[in-house]
C-alpha positions as CSV (number, residue, x, y, z in Angstrom):
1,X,4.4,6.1,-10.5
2,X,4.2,6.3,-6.9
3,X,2.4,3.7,-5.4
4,X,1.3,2.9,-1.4
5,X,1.0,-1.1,-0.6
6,X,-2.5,-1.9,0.3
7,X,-2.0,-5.0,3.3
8,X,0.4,-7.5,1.3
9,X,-1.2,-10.1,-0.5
10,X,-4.0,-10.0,2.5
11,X,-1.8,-13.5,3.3
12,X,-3.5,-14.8,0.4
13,X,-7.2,-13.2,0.7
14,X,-6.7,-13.8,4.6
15,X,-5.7,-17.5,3.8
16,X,-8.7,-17.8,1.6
17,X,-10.9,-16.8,4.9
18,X,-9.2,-19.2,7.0
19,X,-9.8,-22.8,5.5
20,X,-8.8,-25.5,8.5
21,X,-5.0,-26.5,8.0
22,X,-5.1,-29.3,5.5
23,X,-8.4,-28.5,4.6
24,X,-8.3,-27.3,0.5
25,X,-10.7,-24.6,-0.7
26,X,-14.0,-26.4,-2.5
27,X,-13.7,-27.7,-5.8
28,X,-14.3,-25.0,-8.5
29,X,-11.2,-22.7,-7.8
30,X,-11.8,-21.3,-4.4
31,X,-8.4,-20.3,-4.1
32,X,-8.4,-16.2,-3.1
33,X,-7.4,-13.6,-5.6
34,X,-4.4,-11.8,-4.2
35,X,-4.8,-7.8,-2.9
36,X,-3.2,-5.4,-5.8
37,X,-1.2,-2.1,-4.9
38,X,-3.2,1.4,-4.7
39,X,-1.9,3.7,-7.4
40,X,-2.2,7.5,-5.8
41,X,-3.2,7.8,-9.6
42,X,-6.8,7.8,-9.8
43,X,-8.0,9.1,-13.1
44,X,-9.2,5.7,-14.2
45,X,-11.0,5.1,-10.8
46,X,-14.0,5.7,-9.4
47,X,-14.9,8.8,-7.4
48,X,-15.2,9.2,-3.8
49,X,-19.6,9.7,-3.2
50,X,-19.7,13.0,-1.2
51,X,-21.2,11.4,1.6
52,X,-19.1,8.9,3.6
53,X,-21.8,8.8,6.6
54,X,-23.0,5.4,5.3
55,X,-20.6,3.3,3.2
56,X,-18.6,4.5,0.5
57,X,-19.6,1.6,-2.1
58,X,-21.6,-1.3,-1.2
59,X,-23.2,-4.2,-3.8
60,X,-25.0,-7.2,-2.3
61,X,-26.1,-10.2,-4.4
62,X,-26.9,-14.2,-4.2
63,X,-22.9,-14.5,-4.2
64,X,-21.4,-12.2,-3.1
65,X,-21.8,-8.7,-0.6
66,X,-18.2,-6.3,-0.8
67,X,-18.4,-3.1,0.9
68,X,-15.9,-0.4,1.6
69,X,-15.9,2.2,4.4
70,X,-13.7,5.8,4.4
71,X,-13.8,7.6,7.5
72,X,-14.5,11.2,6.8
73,X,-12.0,12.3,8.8
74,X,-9.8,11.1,6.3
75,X,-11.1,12.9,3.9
76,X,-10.9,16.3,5.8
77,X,-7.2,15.3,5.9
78,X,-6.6,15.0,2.3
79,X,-8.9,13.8,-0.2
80,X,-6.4,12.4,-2.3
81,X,-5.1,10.0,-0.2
82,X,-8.9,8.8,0.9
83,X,-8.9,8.4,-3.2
84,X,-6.4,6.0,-3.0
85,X,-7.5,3.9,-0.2
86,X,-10.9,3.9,-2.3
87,X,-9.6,2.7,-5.5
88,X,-7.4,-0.1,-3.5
89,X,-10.4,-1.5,-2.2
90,X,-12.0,-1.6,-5.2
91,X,-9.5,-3.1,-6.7
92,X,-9.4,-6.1,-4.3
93,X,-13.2,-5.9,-4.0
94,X,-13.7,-6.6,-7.6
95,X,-11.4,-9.7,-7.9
96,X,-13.3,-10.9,-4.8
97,X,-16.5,-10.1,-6.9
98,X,-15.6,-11.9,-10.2
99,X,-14.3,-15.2,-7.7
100,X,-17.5,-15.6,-6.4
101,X,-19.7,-15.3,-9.9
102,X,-17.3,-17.7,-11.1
103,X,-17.1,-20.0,-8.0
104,X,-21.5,-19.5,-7.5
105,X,-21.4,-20.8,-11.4
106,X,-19.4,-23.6,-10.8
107,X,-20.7,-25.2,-7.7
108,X,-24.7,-24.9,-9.2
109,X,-23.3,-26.8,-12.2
110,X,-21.7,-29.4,-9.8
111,X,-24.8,-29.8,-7.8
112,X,-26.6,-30.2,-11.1
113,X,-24.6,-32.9,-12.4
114,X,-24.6,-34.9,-9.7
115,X,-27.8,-34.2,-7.5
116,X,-26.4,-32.6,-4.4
117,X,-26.6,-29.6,-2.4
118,X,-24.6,-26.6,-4.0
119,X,-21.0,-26.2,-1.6
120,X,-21.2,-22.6,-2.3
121,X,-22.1,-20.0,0.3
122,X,-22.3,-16.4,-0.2
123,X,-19.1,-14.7,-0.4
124,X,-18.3,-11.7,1.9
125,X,-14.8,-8.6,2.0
126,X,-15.4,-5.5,3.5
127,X,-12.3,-3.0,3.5
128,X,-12.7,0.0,6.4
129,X,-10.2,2.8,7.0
130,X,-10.7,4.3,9.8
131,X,-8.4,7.2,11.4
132,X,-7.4,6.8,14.8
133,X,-6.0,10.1,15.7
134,X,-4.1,13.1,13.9
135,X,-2.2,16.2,14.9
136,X,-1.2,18.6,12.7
137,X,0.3,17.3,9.4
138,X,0.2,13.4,10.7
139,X,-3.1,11.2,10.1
140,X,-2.3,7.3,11.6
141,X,-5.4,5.2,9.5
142,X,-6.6,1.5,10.7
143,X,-7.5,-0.8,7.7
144,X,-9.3,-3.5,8.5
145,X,-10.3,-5.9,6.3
146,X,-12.7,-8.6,6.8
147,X,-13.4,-11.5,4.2
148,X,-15.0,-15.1,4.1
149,X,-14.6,-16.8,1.1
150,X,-16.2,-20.2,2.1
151,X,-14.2,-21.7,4.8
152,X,-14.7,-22.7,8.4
153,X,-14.9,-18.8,9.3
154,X,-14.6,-15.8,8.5
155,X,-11.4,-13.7,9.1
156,X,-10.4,-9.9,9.5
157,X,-6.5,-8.7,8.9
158,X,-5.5,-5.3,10.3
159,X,-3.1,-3.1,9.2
160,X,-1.5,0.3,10.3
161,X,-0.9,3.1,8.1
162,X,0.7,6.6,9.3
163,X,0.7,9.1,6.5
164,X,2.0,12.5,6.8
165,X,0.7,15.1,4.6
166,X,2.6,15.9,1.1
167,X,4.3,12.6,1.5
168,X,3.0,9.6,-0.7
169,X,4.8,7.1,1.2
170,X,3.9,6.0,4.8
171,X,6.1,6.7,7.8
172,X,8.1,3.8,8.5
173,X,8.7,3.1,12.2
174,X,11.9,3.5,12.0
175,X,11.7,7.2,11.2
176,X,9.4,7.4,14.2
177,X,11.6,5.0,17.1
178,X,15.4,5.5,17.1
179,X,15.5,2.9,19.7
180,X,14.5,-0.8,18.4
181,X,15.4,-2.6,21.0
182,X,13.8,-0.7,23.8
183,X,10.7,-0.3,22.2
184,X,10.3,-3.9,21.5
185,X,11.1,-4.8,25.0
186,X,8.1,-2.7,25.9
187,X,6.0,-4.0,23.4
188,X,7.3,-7.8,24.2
189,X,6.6,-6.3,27.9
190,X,2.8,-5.2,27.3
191,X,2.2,-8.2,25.1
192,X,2.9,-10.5,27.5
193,X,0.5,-8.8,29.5
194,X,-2.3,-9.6,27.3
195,X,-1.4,-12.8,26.9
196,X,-1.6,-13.7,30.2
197,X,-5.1,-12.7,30.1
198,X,-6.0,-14.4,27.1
199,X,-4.9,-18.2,27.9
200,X,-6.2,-21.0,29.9
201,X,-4.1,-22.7,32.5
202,X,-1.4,-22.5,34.7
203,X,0.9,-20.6,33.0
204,X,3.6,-17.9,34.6
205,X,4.9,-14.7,33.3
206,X,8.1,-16.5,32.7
207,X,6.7,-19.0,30.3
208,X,4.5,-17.0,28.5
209,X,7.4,-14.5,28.3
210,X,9.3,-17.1,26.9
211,X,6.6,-18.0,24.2
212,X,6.7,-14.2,23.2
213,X,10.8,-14.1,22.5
214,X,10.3,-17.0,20.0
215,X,7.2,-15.4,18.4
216,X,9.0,-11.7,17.9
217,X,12.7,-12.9,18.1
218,X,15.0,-10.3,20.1
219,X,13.8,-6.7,21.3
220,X,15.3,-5.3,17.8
221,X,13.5,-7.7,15.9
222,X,10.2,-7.1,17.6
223,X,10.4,-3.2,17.7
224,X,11.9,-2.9,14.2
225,X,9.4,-5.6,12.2
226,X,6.9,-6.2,14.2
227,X,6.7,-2.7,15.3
228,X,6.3,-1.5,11.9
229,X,2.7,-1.9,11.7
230,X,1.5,0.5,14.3
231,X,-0.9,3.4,14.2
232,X,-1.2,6.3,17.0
233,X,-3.1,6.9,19.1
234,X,-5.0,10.1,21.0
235,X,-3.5,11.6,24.2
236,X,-4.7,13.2,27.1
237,X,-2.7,16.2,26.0
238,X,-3.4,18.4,23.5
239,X,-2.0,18.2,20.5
240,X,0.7,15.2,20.7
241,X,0.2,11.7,20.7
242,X,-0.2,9.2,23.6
243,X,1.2,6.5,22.2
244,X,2.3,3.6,19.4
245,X,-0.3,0.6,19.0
246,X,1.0,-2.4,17.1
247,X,-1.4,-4.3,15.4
248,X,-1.1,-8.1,15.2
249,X,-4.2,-9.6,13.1
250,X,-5.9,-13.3,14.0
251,X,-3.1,-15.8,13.1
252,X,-0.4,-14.1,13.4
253,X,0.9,-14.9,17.4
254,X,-1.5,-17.1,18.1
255,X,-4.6,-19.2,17.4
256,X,-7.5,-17.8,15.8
257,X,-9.4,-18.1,18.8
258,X,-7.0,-15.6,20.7
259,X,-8.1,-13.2,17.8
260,X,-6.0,-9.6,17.2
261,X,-4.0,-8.4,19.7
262,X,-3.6,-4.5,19.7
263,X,-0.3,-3.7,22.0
264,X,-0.4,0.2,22.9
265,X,3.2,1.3,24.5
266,X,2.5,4.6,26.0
267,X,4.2,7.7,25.2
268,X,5.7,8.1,28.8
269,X,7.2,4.5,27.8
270,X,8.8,6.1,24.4
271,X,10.9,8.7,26.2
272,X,14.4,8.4,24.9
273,X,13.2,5.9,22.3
274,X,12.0,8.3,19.5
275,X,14.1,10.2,16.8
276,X,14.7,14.0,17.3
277,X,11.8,14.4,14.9
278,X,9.1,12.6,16.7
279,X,9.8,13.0,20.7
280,X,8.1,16.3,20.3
281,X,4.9,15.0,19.0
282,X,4.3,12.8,22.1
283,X,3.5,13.2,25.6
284,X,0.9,12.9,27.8
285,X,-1.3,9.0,28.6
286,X,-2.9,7.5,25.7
287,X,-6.5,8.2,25.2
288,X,-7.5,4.5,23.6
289,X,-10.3,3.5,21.9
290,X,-11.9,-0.1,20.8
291,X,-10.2,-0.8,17.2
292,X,-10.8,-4.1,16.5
293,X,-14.4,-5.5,15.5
């Protein structure tokens, strides 16, 4: 059966919603259910509602609210693959659902026993897949998913997915960059851009250049793994794309408080970087849009 990873293991249900380092979940078995893998097999599964205007499935109680969001542009692509983000979702959304019944139960019988407040707060994962631009038989889709599952915040993870019609796996980025090494000295380049207008302090290009080499390893490393999470983006000319945007989620290159950082090299940037089967669909300056909540 052919199957399409939903975002690995969500780190654990985004490291159960981000619990402080050291701190462990409550008692009661707060520890997160893990993500399961889409199946583009969808008898068993519930069927996309016909309208996507408003949420695609929402359910809201004492313990928990779980929603999921299709963009109908997804839909107009293929209806099969919105299926299967759909049924993922759910999937993930439903372990989330039987945590918190379980977790709600546990805490009101603690507080009974012993006279306290319950340590139980409302449990929260929305999944949203939004497309953020498409030419011809290429859709690139943003999935975002947000949860809080009782720790000091909650968190969001986001993941790129470039699909291309007829094809039930995603395009890898190698298939898209021939070039590693000069597109992760781009990215490195534009990263360390951000960066710099992120942090506090007197801190030069060179240092936080240096901080970026140890966080994505050598130009290869960074265009070939990190890289591989990407979506496209619009372009000023018609019909190609203006760039690849890397995604990297809360955590994962710095603090939580430096939230996602969403790296866009431009296509004029990608010249001589892309296989034979790609350079064609780029060109012109990227038309970019606010992806991140």
């Amino acid at each position: 059966m052919k199957r399409l990873l939903l975002t690995a293991s969500m780190a654990a249900l985004l490291l159960a919603a981000c619990a402080p380092q050291g701190e462990a979940p409550p008692a009661g078995g707060s520890e997160a259910p893990v993500a399961q893998t889409a199946s583009t097999d969808t008898g068993q599964a519930d069927t996309l509602p016909a309208d996507l205007g408003s949420p695609a499935f929402e359910e809201t109680t004492e313990a928990y609210e779980i929603r999921t969001v299709v963009d109908p542009a997804i839909v107009a692509f293929d209806n099969a693959l919105a299926q299967t983000y759909f049924n993922a979702a759910r999937e993930s959304l439903d372990a989330l659902k039987e945590q918190a019944i379980n977790d709600n139960k546990v805490a009101a019988e603690d507080a009974a026993a012993n006279g306290t407040e319950s340590w139980f707060r409302q449990y929260a994962m929305e999944f949203r897949f939004e497309a953020t631009a498409q030419q011809g038989d290429i859709i690139s889709v943003l999935e975002n998913v947000y949860s809080y599952t009782g720790g000091a915040h909650p968190n969001y993870a986001l993941k790129g997915i470039v699909q291309q019609k007829a094809q039930p796996e995603p395009v890898a980025i190698g298939a898209v960059v021939a070039d590693a090494a000069g597109f992760g000295e781009r990215l490195k380049y534009h990263l360390t851009d951000e960066k710099l207008e992120r942090i506090y302090g007197d801190f030069s290009r060179d240092m936080v250049a240096t901080e970026v080499d140890e966080l994505l390893g050598d130009d290869a490393n960074a265009g070939s793994v990190w890289g591989a999470n990407y979506v496209l983006v619009p372009s000023t000319e018609a019909g190609k794309f203006g760039g690849i945007t890397v995604l990297f989620s809360p955590y994962d290159i710095g603090p939580y408080a430096e939230g996602a950082y969403i790296i866009t090299v431009p296509a004029s940037e990608l010249e001589g970087k892309l296989t034979p089967d790609w350079s064609a669909r780029f060109g012109g300056e990227p038309v970019l849009e606010e992806l991140t909540p």
